[in-house]
N, CA and C atoms of all chains as a GROMACS GRO file, in nm:
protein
  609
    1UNK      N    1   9.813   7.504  11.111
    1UNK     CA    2   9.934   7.509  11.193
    1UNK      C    3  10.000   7.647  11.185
    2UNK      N    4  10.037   7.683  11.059
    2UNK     CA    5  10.026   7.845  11.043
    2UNK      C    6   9.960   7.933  11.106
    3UNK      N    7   9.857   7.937  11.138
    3UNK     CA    8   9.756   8.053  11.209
    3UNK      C    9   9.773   7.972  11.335
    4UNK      N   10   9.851   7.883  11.346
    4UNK     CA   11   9.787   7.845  11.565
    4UNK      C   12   9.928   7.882  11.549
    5UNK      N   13  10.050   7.901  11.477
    5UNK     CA   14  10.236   7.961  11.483
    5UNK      C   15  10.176   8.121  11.520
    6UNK      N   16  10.120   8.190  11.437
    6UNK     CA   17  10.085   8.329  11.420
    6UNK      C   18  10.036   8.354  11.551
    7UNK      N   19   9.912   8.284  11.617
    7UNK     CA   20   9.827   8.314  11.711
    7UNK      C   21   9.935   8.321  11.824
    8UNK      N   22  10.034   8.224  11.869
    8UNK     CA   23  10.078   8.186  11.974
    8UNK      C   24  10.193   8.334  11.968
    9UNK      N   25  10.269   8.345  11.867
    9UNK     CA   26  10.361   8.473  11.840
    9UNK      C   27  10.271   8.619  11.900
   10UNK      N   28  10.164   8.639  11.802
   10UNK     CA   29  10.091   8.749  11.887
   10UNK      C   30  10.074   8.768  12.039
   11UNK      N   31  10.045   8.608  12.111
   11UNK     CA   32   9.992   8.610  12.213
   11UNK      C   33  10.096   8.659  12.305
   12UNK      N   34  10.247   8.621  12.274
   12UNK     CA   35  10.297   8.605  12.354
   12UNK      C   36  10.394   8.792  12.290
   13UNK      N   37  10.381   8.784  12.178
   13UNK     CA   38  10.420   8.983  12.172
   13UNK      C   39  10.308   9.076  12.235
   14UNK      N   40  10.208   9.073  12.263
   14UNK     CA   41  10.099   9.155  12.300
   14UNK      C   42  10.138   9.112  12.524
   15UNK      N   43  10.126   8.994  12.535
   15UNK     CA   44  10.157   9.010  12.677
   15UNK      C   45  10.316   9.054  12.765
   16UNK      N   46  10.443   9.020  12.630
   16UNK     CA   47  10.529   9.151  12.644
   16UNK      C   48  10.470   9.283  12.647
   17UNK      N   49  10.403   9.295  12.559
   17UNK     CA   50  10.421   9.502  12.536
   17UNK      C   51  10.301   9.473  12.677
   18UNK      N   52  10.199   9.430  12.752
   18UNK     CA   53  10.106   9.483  12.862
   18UNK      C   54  10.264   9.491  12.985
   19UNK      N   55  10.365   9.355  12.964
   19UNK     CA   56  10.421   9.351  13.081
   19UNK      C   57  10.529   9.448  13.150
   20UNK      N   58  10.594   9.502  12.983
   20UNK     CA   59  10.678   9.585  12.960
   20UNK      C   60  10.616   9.719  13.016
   21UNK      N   61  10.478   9.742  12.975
   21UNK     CA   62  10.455   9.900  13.010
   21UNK      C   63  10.454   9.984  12.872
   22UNK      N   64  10.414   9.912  12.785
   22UNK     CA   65  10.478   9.965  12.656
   22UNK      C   66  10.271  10.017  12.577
   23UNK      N   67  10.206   9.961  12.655
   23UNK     CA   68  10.067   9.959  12.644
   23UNK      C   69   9.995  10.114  12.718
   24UNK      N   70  10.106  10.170  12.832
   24UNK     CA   71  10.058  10.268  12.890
   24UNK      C   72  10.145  10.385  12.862
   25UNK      N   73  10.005  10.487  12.790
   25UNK     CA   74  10.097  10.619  12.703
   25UNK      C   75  10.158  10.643  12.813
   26UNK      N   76  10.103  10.693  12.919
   26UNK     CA   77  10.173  10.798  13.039
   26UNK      C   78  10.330  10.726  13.023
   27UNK      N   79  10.362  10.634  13.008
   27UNK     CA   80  10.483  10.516  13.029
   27UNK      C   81  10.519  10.582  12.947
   28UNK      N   82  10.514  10.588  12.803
   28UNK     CA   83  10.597  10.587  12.666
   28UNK      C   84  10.624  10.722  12.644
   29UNK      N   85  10.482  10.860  12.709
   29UNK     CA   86  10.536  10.953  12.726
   29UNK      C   87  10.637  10.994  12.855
   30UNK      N   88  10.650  10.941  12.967
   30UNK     CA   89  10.759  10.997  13.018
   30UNK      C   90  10.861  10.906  12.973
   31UNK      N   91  10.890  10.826  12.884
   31UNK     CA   92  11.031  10.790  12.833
   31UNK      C   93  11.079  10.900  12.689
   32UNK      N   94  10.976  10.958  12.679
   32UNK     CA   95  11.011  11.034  12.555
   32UNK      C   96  11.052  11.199  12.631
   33UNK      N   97  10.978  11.188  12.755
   33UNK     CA   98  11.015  11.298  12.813
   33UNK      C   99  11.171  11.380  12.914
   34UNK      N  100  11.267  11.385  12.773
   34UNK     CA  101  11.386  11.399  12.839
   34UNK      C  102  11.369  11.528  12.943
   35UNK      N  103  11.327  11.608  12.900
   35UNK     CA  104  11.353  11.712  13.023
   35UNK      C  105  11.287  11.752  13.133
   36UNK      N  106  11.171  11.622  13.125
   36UNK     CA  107  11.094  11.631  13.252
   36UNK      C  108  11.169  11.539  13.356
   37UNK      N  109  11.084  11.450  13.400
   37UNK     CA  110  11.094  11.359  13.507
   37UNK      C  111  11.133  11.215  13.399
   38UNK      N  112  11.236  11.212  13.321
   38UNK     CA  113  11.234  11.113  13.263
   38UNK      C  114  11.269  10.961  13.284
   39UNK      N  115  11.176  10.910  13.224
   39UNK     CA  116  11.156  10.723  13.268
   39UNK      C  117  11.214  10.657  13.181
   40UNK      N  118  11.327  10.613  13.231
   40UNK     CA  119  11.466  10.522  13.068
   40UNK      C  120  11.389  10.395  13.058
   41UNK      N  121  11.284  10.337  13.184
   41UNK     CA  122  11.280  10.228  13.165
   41UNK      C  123  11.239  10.131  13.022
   42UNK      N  124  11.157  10.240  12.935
   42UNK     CA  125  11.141  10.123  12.811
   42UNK      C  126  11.277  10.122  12.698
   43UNK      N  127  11.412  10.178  12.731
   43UNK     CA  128  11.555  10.170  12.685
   43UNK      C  129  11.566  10.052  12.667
   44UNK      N  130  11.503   9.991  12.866
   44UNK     CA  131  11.592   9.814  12.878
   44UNK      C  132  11.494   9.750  12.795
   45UNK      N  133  11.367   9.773  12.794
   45UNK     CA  134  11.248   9.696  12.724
   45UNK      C  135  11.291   9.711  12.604
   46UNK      N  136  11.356   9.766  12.495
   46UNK     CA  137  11.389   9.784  12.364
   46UNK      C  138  11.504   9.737  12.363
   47UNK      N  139  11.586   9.736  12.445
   47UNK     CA  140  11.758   9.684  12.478
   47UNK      C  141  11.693   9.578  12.469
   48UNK      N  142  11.629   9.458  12.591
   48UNK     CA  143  11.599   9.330  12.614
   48UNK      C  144  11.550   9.260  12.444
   49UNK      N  145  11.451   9.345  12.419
   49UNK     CA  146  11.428   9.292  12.284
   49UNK      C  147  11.483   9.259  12.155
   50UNK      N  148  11.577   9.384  12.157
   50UNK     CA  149  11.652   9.343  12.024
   50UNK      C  150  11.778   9.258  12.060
   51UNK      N  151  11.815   9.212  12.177
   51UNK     CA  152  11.894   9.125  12.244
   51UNK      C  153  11.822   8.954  12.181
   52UNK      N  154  11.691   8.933  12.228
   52UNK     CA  155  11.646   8.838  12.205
   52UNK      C  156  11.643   8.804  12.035
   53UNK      N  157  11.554   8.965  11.934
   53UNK     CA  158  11.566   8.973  11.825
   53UNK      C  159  11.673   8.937  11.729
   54UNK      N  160  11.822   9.008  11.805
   54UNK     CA  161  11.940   8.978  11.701
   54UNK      C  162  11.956   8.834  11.711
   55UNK      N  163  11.942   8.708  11.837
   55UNK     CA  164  11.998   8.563  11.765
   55UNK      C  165  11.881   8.529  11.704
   56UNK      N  166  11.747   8.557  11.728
   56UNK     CA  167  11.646   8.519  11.622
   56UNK      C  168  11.663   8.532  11.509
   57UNK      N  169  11.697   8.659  11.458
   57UNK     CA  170  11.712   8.664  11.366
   57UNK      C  171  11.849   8.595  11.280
   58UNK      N  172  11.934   8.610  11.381
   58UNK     CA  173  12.051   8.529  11.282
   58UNK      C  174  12.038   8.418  11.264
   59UNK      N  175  11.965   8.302  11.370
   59UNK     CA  176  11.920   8.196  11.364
   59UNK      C  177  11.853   8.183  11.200
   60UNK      N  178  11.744   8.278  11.207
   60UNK     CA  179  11.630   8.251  11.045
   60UNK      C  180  11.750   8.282  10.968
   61UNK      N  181  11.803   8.370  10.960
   61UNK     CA  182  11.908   8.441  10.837
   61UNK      C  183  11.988   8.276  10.723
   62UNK      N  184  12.029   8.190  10.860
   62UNK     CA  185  12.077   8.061  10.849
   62UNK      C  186  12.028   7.986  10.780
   63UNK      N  187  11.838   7.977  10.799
   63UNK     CA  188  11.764   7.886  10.712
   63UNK      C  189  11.691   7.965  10.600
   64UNK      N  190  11.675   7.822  10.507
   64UNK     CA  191  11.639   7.876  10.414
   64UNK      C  192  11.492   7.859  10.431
   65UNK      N  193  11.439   7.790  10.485
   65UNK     CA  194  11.256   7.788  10.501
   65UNK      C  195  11.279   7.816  10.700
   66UNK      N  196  11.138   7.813  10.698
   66UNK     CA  197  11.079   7.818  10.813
   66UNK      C  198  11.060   7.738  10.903
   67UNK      N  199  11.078   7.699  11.050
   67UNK     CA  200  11.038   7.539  11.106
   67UNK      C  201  10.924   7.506  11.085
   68UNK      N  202  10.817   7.582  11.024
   68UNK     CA  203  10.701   7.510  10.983
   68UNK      C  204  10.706   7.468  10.787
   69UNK      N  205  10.869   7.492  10.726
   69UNK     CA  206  10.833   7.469  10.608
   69UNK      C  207  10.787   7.598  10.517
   70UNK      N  208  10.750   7.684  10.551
   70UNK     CA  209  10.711   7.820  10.496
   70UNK      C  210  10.839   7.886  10.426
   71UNK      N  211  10.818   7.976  10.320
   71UNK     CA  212  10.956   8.020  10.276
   71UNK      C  213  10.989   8.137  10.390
   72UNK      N  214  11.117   8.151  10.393
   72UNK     CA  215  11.148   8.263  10.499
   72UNK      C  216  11.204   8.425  10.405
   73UNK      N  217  11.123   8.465  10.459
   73UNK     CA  218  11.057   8.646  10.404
   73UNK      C  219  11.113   8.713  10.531
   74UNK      N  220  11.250   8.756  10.497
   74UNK     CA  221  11.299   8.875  10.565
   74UNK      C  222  11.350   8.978  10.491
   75UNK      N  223  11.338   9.104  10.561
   75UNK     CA  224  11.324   9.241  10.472
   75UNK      C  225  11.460   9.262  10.412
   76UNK      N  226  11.496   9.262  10.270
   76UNK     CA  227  11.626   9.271  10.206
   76UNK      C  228  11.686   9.434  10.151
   77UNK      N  229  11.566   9.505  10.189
   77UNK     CA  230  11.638   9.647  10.151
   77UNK      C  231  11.723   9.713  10.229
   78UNK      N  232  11.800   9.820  10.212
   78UNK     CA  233  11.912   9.860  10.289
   78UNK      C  234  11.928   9.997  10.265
   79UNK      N  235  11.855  10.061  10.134
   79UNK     CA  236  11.903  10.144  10.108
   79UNK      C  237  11.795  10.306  10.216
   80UNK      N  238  11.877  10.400  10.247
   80UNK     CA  239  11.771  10.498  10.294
   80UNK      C  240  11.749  10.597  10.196
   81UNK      N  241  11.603  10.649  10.226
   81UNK     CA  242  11.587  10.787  10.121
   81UNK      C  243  11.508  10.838  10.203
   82UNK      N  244  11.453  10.964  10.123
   82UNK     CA  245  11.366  11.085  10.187
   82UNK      C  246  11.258  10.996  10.247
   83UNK      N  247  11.186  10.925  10.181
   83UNK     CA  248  11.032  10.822  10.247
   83UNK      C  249  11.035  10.814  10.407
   84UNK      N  250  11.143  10.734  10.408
   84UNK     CA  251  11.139  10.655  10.497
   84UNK      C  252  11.197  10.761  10.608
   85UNK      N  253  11.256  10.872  10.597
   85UNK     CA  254  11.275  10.950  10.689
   85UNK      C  255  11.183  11.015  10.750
   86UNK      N  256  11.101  11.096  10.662
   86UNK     CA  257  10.949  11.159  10.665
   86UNK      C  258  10.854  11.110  10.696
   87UNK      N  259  10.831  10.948  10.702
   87UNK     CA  260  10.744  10.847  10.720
   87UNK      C  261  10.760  10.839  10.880
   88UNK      N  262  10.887  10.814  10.917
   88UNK     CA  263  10.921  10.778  11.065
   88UNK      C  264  10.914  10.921  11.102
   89UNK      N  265  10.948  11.037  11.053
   89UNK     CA  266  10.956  11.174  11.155
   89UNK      C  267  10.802  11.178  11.218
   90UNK      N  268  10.688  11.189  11.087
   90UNK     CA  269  10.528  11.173  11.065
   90UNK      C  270  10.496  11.096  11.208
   91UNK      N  271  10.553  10.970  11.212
   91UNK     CA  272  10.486  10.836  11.340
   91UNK      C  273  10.513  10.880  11.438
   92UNK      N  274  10.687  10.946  11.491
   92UNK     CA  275  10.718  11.013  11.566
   92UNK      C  276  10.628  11.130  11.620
   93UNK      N  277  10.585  11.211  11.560
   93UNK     CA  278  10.501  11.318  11.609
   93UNK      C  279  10.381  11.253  11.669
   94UNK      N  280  10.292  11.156  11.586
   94UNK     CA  281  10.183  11.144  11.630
   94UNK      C  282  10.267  10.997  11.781
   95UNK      N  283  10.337  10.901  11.785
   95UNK     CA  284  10.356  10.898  11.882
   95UNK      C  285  10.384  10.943  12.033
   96UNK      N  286  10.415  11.067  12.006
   96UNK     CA  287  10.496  11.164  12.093
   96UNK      C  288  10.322  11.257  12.114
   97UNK      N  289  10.260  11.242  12.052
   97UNK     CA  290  10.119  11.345  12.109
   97UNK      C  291  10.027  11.241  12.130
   98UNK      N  292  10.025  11.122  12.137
   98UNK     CA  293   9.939  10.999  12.162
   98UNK      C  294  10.003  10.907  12.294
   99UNK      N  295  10.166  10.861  12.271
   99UNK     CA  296  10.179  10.782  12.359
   99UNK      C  297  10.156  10.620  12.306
  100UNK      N  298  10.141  10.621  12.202
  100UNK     CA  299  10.056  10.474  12.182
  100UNK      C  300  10.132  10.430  12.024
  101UNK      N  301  10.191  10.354  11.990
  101UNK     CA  302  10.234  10.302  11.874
  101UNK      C  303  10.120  10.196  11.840
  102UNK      N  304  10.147  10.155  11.670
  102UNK     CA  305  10.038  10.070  11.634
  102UNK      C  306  10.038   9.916  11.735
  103UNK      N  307  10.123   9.871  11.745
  103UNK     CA  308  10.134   9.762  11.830
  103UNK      C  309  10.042   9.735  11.926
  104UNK      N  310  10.123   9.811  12.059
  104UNK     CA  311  10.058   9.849  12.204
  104UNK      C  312   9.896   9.936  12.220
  105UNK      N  313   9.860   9.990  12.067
  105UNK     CA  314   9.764  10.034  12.091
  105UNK      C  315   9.632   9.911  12.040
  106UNK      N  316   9.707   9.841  11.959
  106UNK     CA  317   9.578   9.727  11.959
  106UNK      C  318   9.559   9.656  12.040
  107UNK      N  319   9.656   9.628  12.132
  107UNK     CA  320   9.626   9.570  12.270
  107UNK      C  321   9.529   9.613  12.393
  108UNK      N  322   9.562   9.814  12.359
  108UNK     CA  323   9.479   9.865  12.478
  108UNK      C  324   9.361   9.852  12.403
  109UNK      N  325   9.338   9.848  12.258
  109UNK     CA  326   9.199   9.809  12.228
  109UNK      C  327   9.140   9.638  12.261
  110UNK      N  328   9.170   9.606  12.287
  110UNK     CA  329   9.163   9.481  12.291
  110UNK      C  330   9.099   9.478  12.434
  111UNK      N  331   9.188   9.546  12.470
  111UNK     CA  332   9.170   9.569  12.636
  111UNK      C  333   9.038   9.662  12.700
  112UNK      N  334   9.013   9.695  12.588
  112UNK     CA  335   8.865   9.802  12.585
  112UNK      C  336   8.875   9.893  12.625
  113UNK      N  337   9.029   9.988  12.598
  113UNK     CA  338   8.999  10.106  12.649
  113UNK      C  339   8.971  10.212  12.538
  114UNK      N  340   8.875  10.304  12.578
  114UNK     CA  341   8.819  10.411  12.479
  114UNK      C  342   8.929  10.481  12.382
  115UNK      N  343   9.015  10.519  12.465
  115UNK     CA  344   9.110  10.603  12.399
  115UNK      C  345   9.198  10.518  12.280
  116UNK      N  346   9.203  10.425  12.314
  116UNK     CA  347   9.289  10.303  12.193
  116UNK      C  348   9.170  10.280  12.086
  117UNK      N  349   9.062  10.266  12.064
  117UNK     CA  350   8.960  10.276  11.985
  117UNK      C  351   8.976  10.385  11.882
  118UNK      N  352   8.953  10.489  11.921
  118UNK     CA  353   8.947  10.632  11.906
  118UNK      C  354   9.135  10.616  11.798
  119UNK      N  355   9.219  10.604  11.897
  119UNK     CA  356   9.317  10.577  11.792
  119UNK      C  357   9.358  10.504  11.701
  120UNK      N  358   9.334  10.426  11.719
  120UNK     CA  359   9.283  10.290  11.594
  120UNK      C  360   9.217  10.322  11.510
  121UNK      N  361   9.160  10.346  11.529
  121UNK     CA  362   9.039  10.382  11.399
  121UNK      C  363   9.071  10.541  11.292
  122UNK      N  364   9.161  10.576  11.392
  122UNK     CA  365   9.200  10.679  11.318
  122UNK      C  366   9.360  10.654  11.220
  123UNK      N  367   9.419  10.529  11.291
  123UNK     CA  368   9.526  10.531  11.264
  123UNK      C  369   9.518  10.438  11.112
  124UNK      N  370   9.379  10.335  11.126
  124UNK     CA  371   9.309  10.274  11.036
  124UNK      C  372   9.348  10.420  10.907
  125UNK      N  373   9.245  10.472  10.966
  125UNK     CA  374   9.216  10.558  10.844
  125UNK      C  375   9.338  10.651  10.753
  126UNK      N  376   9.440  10.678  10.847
  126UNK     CA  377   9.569  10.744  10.789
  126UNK      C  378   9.640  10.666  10.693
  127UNK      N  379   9.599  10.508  10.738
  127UNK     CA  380   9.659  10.374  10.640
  127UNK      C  381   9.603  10.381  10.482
  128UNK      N  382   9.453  10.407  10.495
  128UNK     CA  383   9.357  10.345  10.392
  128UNK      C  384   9.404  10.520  10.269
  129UNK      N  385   9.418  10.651  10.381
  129UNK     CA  386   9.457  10.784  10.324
  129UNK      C  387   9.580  10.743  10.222
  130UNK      N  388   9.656  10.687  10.261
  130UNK     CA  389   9.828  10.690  10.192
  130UNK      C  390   9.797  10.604  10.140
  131UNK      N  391   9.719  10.462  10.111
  131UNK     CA  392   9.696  10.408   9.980
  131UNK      C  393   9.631  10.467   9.860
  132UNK      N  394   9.518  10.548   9.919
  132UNK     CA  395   9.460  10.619   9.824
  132UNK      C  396   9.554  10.718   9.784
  133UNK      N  397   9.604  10.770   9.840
  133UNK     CA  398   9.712  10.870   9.746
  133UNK      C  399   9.809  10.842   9.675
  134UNK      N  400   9.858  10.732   9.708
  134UNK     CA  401   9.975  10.653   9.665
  134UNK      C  402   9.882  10.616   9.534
  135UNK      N  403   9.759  10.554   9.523
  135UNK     CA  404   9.706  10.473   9.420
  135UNK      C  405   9.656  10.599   9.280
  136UNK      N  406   9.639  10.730   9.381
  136UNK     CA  407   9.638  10.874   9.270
  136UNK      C  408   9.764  10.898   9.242
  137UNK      N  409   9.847  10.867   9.318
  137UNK     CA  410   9.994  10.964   9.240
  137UNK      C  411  10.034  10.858   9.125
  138UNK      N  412  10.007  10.679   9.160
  138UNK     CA  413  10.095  10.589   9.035
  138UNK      C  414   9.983  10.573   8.953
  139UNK      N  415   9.892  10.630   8.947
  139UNK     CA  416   9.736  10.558   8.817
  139UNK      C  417   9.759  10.634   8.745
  140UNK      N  418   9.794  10.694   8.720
  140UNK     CA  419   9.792  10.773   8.539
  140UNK      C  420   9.878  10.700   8.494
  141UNK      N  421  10.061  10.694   8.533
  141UNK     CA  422  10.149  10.617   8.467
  141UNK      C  423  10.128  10.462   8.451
  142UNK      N  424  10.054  10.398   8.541
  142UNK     CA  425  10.030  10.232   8.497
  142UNK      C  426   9.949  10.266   8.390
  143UNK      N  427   9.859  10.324   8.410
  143UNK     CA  428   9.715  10.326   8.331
  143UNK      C  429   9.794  10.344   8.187
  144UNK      N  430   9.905  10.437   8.151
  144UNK     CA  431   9.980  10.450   8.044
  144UNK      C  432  10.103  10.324   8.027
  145UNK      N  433  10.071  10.266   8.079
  145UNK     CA  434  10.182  10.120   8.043
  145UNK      C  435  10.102  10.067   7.987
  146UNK      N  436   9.955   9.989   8.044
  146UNK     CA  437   9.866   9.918   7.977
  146UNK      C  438   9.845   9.947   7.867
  147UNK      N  439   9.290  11.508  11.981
  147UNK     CA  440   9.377  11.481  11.952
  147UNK      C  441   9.501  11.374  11.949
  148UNK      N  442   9.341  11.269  12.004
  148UNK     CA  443   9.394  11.078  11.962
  148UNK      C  444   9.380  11.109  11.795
  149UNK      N  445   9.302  11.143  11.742
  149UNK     CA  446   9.247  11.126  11.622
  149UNK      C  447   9.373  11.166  11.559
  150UNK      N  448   9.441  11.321  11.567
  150UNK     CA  449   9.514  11.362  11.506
  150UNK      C  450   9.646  11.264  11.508
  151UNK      N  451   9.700  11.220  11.627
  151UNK     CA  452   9.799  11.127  11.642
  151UNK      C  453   9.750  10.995  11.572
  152UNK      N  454   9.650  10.967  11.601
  152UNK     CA  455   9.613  10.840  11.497
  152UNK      C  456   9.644  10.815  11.379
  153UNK      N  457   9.581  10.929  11.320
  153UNK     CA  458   9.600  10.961  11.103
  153UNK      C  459   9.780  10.943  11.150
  154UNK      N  460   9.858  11.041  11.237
  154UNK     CA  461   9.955  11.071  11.186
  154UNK      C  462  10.048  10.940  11.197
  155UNK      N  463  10.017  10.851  11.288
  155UNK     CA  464  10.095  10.727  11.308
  155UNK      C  465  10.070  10.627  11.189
  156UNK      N  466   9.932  10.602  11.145
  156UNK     CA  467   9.894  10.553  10.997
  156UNK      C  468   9.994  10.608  10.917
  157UNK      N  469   9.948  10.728  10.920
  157UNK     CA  470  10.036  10.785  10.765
  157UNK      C  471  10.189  10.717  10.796
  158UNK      N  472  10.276  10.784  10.887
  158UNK     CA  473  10.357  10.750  10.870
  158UNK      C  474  10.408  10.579  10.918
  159UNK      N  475  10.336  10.527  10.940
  159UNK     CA  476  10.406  10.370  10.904
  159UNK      C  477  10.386  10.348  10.787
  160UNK      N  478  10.291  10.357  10.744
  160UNK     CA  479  10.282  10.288  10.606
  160UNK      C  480  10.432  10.388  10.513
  161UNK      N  481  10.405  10.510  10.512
  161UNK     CA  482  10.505  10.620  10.446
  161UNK      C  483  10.676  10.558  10.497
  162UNK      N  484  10.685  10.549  10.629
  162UNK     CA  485  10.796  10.474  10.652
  162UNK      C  486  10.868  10.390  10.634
  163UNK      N  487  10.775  10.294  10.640
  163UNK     CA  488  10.778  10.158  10.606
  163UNK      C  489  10.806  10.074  10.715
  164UNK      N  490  10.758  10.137  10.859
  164UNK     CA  491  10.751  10.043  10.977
  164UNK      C  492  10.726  10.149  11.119
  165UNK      N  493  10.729  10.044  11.201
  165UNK     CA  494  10.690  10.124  11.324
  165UNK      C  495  10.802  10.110  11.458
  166UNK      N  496  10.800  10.181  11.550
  166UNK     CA  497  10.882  10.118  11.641
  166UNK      C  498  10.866   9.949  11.694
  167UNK      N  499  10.847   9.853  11.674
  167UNK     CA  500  10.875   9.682  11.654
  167UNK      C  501  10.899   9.678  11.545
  168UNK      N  502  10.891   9.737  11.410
  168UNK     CA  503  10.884   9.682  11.286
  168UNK      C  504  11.098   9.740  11.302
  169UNK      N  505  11.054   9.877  11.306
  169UNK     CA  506  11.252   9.903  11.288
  169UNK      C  507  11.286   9.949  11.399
  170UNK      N  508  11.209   9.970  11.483
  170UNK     CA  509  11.285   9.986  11.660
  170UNK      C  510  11.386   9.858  11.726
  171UNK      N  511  11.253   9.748  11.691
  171UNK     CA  512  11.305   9.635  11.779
  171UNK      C  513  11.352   9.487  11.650
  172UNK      N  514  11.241   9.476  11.551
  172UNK     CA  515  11.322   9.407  11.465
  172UNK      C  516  11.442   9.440  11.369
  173UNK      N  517  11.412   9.553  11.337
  173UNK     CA  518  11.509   9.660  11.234
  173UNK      C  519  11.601   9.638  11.303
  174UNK      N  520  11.646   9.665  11.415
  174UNK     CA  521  11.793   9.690  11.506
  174UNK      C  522  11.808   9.587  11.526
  175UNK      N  523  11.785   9.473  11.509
  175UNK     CA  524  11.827   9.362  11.598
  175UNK      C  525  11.920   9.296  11.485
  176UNK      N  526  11.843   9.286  11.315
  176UNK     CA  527  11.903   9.247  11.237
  176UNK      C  528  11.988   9.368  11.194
  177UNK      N  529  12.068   9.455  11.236
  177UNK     CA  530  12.174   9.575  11.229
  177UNK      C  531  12.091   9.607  11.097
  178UNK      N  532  11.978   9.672  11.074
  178UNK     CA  533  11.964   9.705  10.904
  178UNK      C  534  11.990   9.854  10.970
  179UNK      N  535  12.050   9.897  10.833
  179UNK     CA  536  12.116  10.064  10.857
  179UNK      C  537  11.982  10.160  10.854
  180UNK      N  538  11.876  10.099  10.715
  180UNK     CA  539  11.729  10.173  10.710
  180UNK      C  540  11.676  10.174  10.835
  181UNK      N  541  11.654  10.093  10.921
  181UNK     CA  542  11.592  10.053  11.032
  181UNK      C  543  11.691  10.163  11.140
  182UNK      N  544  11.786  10.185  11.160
  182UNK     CA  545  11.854  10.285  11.240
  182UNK      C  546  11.820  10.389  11.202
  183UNK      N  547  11.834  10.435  11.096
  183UNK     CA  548  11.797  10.611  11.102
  183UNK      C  549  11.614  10.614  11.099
  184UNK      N  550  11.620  10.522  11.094
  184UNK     CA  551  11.414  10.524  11.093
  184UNK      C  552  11.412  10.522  11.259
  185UNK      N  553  11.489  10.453  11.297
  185UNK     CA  554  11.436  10.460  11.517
  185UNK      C  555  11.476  10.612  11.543
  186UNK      N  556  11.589  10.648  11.431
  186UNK     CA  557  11.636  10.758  11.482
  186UNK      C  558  11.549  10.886  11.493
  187UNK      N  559  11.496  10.891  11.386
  187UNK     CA  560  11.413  11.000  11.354
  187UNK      C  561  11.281  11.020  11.410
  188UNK      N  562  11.162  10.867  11.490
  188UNK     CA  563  11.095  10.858  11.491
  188UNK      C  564  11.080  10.924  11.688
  189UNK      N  565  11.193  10.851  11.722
  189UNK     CA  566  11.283  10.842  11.860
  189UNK      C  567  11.290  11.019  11.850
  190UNK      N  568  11.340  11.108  11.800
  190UNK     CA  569  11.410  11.229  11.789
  190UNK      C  570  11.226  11.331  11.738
  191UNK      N  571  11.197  11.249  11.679
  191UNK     CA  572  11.014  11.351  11.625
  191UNK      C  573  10.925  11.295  11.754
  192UNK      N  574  10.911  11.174  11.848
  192UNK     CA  575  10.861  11.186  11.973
  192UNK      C  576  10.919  11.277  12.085
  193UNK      N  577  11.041  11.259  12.084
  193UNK     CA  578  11.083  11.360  12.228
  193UNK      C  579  11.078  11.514  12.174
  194UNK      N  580  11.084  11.567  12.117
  194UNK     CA  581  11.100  11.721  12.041
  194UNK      C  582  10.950  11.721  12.044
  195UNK      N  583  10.828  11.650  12.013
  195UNK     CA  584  10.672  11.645  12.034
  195UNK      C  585  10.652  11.683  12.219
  196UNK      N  586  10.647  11.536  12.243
  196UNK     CA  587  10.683  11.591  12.405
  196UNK      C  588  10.710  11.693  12.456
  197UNK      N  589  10.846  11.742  12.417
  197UNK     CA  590  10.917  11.878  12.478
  197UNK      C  591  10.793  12.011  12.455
  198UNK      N  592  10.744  11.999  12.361
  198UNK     CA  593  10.677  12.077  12.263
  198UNK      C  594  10.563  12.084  12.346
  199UNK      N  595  10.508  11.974  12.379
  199UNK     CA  596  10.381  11.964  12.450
  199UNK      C  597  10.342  11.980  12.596
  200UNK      N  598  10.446  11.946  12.631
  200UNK     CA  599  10.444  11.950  12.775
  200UNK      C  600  10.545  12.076  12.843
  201UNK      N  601  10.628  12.100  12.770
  201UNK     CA  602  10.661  12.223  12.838
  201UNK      C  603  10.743  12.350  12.782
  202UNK      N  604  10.621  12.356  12.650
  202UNK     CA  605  10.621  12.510  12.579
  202UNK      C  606  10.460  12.543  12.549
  203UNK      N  607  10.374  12.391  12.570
  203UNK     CA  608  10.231  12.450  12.568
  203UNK      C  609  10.192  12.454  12.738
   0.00000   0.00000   0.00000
C-alpha cells in the first residue's frame, strides 16, 4: 500500500512538472532569463505549488502519523550555514547552464530524451562524488572513535 | 556541457540539502527560513548563469 501511495504521488508530480513546462530547459531557461525575452510563467507554476504545498503541509504538521499509519518525517532543521548556501549556489549554476533540475530531468529521461540521460547520469555521478568525499573528509575521525 | 551541469546539480543537492521541489516548492510552502535563502541563492546562481551565457558569451 506504501509503494502503490509513493507510485500514485510520483505519477501525479512528474505529470505536473510535463504539464507545467517545467520538463522543457528552453522553458526554465527563459524564466531564468531576466534580461532577455523573459518567461515569468513558471513564477505561477511555483506560486500554484507552494499554494497547494502550504495546507498540505499544515494539514501533516497536525498529525502525528500518516493516513496510511506511517510515522510522519518532516524536515525539523531551521538553522542556515555556509553548506547549504554553496550547495544551492553549485545547483544554481549547473541549473542555469542545463535548464533541467533533478526532478523534471528524470521525467525527460523517462521520456527518452538523449539529453536528460546524458544529465542524469552525470548528475548520478556528482551524488556518488560528494559521498565519497564526505566519507574521506569524516573516516579518519570515526575510525578514531572506534 | 549537460555533463558539466549534471556533476554540478548532483554536487550541489546533495551539498545543499535539496533542490528546487525539495526547498523551492516544499521548503516555501512550510515557511522554513533554510529553504528561503536556499531558493534564494539557487534562483540568483541560475539567472547570473544565464546572463553569463547567453549574453556575455
Amino acid at each position: 500500500m506504501n509503494a502503490l501511495a509513493a507510485f500514485a504521488a510520483g505519477l501525479v508530480f512528474g505529470i505536473g512538472l510535463i504539464v507545467s513546462g517545467m520538463t522543457d530547459p528552453g522553458k526554465v531557461i527563459g524564466f531564468l532569463d531576466l534580461a532577455g525575452r523573459w518567461d515569468p510563467s513558471l513564477a505561477f507554476v511555483m506560486g500554484g505549488a507552494i499554494l497547494v504545498g502550504y495546507f498540505s503541509f499544515a494539514a501533516a504538521g497536525k498529525r502525528g502519523r500518516t493516513l496510511l499509519g506511517g510515522a510522519m518525517q518532516l524536515p525539523k532543521r531551521r538553522d542556515i550555514d555556509a553548506r547549504l548556501v554553496a550547495g544551492s549556489t553549485v545547483f544554481g549554476i549547473g541549473w542555469g547552464l542545463a535548464g533541467f533540475c533533478p526532478g523534471p530531468a528524470l521525467v525527460a529521461l523517462g521520456a527518452g530524451i538523449d539529453e536528460a540521460a546524458l544529465f542524469v547520469a552525470a548528475m548520478l555521478a556528482g551524488m556518488v562524488i560528494y559521498d565519497a568525499a564526505e566519507r574521506l573528509i569524516h573516516a579518519p575521525r570515526r575510525r578514531a572513535k572506534a | 556541457m549537460l555533463l558539466v551541469a549534471g556533476l554540478l546539480v548532483g554536487l550541489g543537492t546533495r551539498y545543499g540539502a535539496g533542490c528546487t521541489s525539495g526547498h523551492g516548492v516544499c521548503g516555501l510552502s512550510r515557511l522554513s527560513p533554510r529553504s528561503l535563502v536556499a531558493t534564494g541563492a539557487f534562483m540568483a546562481a541560475g539567472i547570473a548563469t544565464v546572463f553569463v551565457t547567453k549574453h556575455l558569451i
